[in-house]
N, C-alpha and C positions, 0 to 999 in steps of 0.2 A: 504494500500500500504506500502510497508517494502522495499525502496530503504535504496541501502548504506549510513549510515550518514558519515559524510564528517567533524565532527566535528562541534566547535564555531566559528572557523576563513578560510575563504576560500577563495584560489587564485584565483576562479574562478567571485570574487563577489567584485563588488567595492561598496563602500559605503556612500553616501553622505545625509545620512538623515541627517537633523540638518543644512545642509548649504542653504541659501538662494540667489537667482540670484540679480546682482545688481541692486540697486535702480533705476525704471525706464523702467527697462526692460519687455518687452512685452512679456507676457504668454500665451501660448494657442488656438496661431490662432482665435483668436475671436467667442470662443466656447460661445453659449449665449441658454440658452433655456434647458430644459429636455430632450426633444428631441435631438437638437444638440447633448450635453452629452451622452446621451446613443448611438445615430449612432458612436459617435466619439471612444468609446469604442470597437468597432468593431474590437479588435486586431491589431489597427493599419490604421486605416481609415485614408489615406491619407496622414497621420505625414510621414512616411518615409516608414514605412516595403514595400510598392510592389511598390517602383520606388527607383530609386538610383542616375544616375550621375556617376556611378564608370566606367571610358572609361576600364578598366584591372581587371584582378583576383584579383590582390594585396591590400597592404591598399593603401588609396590614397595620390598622392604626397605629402611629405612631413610631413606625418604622421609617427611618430615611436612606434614601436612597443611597445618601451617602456611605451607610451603615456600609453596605454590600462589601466594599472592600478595605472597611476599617482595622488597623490592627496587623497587617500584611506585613512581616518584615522585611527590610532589604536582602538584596544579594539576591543568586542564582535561583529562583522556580524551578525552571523547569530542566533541572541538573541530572536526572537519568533518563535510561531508556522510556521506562514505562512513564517517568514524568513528560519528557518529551512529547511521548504519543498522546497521554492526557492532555497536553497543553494543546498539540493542534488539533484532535479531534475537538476538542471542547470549541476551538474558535470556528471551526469550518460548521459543526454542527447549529452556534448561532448566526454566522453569518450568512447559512442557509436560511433558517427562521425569519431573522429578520428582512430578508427578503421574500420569503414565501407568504408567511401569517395576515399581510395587508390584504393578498393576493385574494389566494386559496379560502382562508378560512376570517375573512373581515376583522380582522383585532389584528391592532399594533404587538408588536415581541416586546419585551423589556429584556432586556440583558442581563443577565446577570454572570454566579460565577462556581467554579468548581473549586471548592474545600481539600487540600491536602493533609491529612492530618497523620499524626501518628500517636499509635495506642490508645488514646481518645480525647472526645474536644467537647464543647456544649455548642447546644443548637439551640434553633426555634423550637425544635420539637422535644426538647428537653436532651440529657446527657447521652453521648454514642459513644462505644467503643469500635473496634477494628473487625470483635465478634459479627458486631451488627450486620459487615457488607456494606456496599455501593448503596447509598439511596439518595433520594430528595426530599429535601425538607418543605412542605407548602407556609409553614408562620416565617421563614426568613429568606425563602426561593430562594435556598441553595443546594449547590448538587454537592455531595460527601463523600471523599475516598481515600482509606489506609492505602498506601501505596503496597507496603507489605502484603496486606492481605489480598488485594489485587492480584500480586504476583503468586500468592500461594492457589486462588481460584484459577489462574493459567495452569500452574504447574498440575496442582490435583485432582482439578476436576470437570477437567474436558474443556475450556473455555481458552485455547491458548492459539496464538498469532495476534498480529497487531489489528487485525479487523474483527477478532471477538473483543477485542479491548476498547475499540470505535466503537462497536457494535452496543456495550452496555452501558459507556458516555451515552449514545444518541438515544436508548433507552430510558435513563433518565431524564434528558433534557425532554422526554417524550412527555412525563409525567407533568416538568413544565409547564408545555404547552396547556395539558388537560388542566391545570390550574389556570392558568391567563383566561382559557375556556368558559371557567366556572366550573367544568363535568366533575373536579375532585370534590366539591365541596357539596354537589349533589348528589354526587355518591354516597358522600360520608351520612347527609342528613339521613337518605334512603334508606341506609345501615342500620341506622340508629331507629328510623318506624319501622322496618322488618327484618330485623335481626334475623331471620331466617334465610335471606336472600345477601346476606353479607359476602358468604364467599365468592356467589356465584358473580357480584357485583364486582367483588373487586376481582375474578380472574378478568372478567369484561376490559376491565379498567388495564390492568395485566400487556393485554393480550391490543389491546390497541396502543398502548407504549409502544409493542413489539412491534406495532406494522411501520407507527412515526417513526422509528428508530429507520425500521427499511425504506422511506420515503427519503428519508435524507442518505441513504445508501444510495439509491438511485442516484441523486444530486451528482456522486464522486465516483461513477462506473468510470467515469475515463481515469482516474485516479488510481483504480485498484490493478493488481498486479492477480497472475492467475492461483488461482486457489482463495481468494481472500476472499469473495462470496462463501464459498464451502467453510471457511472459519467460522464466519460468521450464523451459518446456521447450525453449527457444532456445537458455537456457544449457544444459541437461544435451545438449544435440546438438551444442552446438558444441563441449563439450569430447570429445567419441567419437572413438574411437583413429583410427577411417575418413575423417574429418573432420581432423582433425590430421594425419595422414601425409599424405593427402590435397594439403593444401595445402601443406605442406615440403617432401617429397619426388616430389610429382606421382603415386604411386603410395598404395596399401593393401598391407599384407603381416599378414592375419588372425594369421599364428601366432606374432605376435610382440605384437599388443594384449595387453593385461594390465587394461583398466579397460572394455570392452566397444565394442559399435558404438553411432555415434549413435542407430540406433532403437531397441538395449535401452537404453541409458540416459535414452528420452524415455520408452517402454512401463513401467520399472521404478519410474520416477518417478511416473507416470502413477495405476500401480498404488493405489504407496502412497496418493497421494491422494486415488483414488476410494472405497477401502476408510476410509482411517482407522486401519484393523489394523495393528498391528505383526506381529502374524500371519498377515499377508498376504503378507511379505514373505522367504519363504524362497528364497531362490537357491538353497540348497544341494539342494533336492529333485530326484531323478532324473530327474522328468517337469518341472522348471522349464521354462519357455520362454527360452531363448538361444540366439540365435541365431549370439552371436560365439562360441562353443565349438566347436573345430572336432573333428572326429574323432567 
């Protein structure tokens, strides 16, 4: 993959490796087990990416804009491999948006930024560690990533080349969108009067990240080198809730996924890709094709 480098220093990128949360403070939502770990991996299982709180498009009250990048220390960002690749996917991914969202889907992008962090940091959505994974946060629209633990979901668990690494950048910046939207924060209410339809809601939610994430794939075909399509739906397979139980617990147990099966997350990604369309990409449609939806 040959996306634009962006350089060693990038506005897009705030950085907080090296800092630690204060003494005391609870990390992790009481991630405990292999198992837990790996589901929590899930691009965002639960931490924040498919539910929000945001009542408006905007940041939320009392949030400045300025915030976004407050706190960033000097010197090199984007100083390894894997930061490199985060640093350009993260820019190529909004400078598609923001050219696209006016277009395609009538709302302006806001920009914002990708979180480096190591061992763990505090958010919008209260305290992360490294345990947590890749996610987004909708109270502070930002996207969150242990670089280590990055590089451990490449090495061990099927998500490796630099365009599954794009591929789960464009993913959350997917969730982004669905907040600018509003869809996160009708999900969440949704959740909240039918508890019963939560999961099926947020693979929904899931599963059209997957396809936004392919939509901005399409954007950089001329970009990509041979095989990096086939990363990329390595990655979105091997993170499927089927897949994942799969190999933890030796079993699947459908009604309990919340981010879909490995073949709708390869099919949805798939999608986006082929089409291009953001409008392609409706989960929520009655006739959708899902397969992990049971009932």
């Amino acid at each position: 993959m040959r996306l634009r480098r962006t350089g060693d220093m990038n506005v897009d990128i705030q950085d907080r490796r090296g800092r630690s949360l204060p003494a005391g403070a609870a990390v992790g939502g009481g991630v405990g087990g292999l198992a837990t770990i790996i589901i929590a991996l899930l691009l965002g299982t639960g931490q924040c990416s498919s539910g929000g709180g945001l009542g408006n498009l905007g940041l939320p009250s009392g949030f400045d804009q300025g915030d976004v990048g407050g706190g960033s220390p000097t010197g090199v960002t984007c100083d390894t491999e894997t930061a490199k690749l985060l640093c350009d996917a993260t820019t190529s991914v909004q400078d598609f948006w923001t050219d696209e969202s006016p277009q395609a889907l009538n709302i302006p992008y806001r920009r914002t930024q990708t979180v480096f962090f190591s061992g763990a940091t505090q958010t919008g959505c209260g305290p992360a560690s490294a345990q947590t994974g890749p996610f987004y946060c909708p109270a502070d629209q930002l996207v969150y990533f242990d670089l280590d633990f990055l590089d451990q979901l490449q090495s061990q668990f099927g998500a490796q080349g630099d365009f599954a690494t794009a591929y789960i950048t464009a993913h959350e910046y997917g969730h982004h969108i669905q907040n600018l939207l509003g869809l996160s924060s009708q999900v969440s209410d949704l959740s909240q009067r039918q508890p019963s339809r939560a999961n099926e809601l947020s693979i929904r939610l899931e599963l059209q990240a997957d396809c936004l994430a392919g939509v901005w794939g399409k954007s950089v075909q001329d970009q990509l080198d041979q095989g990096d399509l086939e990363e990329g739906l390595r990655a979105a397979a091997a993170v499927g809730d089927d897949r994942i139980q799969m190999a933890t617990e030796g079993r699947t147990d459908p009604e309990s996924w919340n981010h879909g099966s490995s073949a709708d997350r390869t099919s949805w990604f798939r999608r986006g890709f082929q089409s291009g369309n953001p409008n392609s990409c409706d989960t929520f449609a009655a006739d959708a094709p899902i397969s992990s939806i049971q009932g």
